[in-house]
ZAMARGU-4260 file (C-alpha; in steps of 0.2 Angstrom, whole numbers, plus 5000, padded with zeros to 4 digits):
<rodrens>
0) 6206/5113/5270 | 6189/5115/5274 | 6181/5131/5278 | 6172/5133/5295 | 6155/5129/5297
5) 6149/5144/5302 | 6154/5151/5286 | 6146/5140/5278 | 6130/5142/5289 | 6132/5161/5283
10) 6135/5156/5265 | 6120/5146/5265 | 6109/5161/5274 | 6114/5174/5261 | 6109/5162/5246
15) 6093/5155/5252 | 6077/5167/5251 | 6071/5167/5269 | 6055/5172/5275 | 6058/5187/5289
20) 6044/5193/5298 | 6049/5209/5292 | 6042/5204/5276 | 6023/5200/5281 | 6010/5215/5288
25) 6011/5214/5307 | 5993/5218/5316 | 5986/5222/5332 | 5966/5220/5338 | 5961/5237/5348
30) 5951/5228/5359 | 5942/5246/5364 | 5932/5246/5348 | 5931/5226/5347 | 5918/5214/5353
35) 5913/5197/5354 | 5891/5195/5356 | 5880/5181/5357 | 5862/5178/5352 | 5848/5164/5354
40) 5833/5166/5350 | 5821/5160/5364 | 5803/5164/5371 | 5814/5175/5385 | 5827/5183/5374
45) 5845/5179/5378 | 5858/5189/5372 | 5873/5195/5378 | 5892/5199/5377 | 5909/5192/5385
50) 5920/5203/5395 | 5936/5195/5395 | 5945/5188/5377 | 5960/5189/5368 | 5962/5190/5349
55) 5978/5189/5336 | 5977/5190/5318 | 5994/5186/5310 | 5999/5183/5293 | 6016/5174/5285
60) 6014/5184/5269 | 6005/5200/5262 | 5995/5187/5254 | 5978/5188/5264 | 5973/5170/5264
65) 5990/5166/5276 | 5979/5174/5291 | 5975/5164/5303 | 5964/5171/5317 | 5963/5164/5336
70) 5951/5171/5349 | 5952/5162/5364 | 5937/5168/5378 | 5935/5168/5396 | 5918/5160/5396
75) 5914/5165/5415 | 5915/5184/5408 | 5897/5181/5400 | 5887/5195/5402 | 5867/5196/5399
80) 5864/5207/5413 | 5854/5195/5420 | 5863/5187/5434 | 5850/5172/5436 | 5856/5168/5415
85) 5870/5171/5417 | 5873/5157/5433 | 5863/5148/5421 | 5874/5151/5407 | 5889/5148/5417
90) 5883/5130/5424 | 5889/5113/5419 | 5872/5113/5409 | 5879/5124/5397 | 5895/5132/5397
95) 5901/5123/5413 | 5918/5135/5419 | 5922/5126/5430 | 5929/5113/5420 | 5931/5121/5404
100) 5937/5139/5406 | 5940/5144/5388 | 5932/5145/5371 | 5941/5146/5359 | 5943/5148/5339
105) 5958/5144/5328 | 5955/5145/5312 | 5964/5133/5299 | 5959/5141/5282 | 5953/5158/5275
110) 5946/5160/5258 | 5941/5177/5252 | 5925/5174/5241 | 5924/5192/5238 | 5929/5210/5237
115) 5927/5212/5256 | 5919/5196/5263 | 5932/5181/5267 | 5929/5165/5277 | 5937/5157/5292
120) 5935/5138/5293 | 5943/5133/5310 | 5942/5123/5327 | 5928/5131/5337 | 5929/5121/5356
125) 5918/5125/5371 | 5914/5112/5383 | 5930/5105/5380 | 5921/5100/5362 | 5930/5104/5346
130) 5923/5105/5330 | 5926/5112/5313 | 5915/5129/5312 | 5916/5144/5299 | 5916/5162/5302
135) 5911/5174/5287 | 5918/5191/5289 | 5913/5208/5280 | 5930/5219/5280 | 5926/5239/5281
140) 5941/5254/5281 | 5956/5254/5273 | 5960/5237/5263 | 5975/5230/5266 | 5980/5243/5281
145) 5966/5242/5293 | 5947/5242/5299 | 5934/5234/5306 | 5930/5216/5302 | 5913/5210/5307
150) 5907/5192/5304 | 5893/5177/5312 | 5895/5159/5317 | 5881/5151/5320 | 5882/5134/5329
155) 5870/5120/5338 | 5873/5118/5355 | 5868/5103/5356 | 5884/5096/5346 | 5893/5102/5360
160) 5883/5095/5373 | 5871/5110/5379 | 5856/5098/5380 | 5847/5106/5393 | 5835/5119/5395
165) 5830/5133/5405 | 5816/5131/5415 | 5800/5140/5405 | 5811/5145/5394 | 5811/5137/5376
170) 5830/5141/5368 | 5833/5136/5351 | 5847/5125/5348 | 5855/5138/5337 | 5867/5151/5344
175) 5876/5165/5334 | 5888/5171/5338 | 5894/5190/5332 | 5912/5195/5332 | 5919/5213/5328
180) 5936/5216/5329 | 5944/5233/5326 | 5960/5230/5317 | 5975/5241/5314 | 5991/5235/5303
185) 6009/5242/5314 | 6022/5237/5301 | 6025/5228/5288 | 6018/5228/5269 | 5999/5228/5261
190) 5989/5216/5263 | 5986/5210/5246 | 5968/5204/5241 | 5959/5196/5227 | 5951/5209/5214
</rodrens>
């Protein structure tokens, strides 16, 4: 006689090793101490901020390199305080909201190349455009537990089809963009780095 299956379905649960997310460091982003900036160097500076994101930093493992970051940004938060850039900003010329809402980053890997200073290489999509970008992070606070992480990526625009200009305005076709994110582990073990 056979024994029923779900005895064998618990059997086969209580043998296996299984992977709970008990068992990987749990993280939330305080957004009130967290940022996302911009900067383009240009003959009329244009920097600014965006209002409105959303950020997760989740791990399968206290191993650090099983992070995966996401950021996803309402783009017609911009803020330069300048309502002429940012209209300008928010046009089909360059952001273009209307059509493309979001800007987002998923990162894909995460190498830590050193004590406190990892690198996220991801899709980064605006405009509807997706490409593999990096983001180079400096970790400060508590390893492992918490902190603040602070890293650059720095793209063209033009890959992404911001061709136009500003009128009498010259705008390099570099932007950087800075993100700080406040981060603060609520269960789950350390984070384990590299030495």
């Amino acid at each position: 006689m056979r024994p029923p299956l779900n005895i064998l379905c618990f059997l086969v649960s209580a043998l296996l090793p299984s992977v709970t997310r008990a068992e990987a460091p749990v993280f939330t982003i305080v957004k009130e101490n967290s940022s996302v900036t911009f900067f383009v160097k240009a003959s009329v500076s244009i920097k600014g901020t965006f209002d409105k994101w959303d950020s997760t930093l989740t791990l399968t493992s206290p191993d650090v390199t099983t992070a995966v970051l996401t950021i996803k940004i309402q783009a017609d938060s911009v803020n330069t305080g300048s309502g002429m850039k940012d209209g300008k900003l928010k046009s089909k010329d360059f952001f273009n909201v209307e059509q493309d809402p979001l800007i987002t980053f998923v990162s894909k890997k995460l190498e830590q190349n050193g004590p406190n200073t990892f690198v996220f290489t991801g899709d980064f999509t605006i405009r509807g455009v997706t490409k593999t970008e990096t983001l180079a992070f400096t970790l400060t606070g508590q390893r492992g537990v918490g902190g603040t992480i602070k890293g650059t990526m720095s793209f063209n625009r033009k890959d992404f089809g911001m061709n136009k200009g500003i009128p009498f305005v010259k705008i390099s076709d570099h932007v950087d963009v800075t993100v700080k994110l406040k981060v603060k582990k609520t269960s789950g073990p350390v984070v384990s780095f590299k030495q």
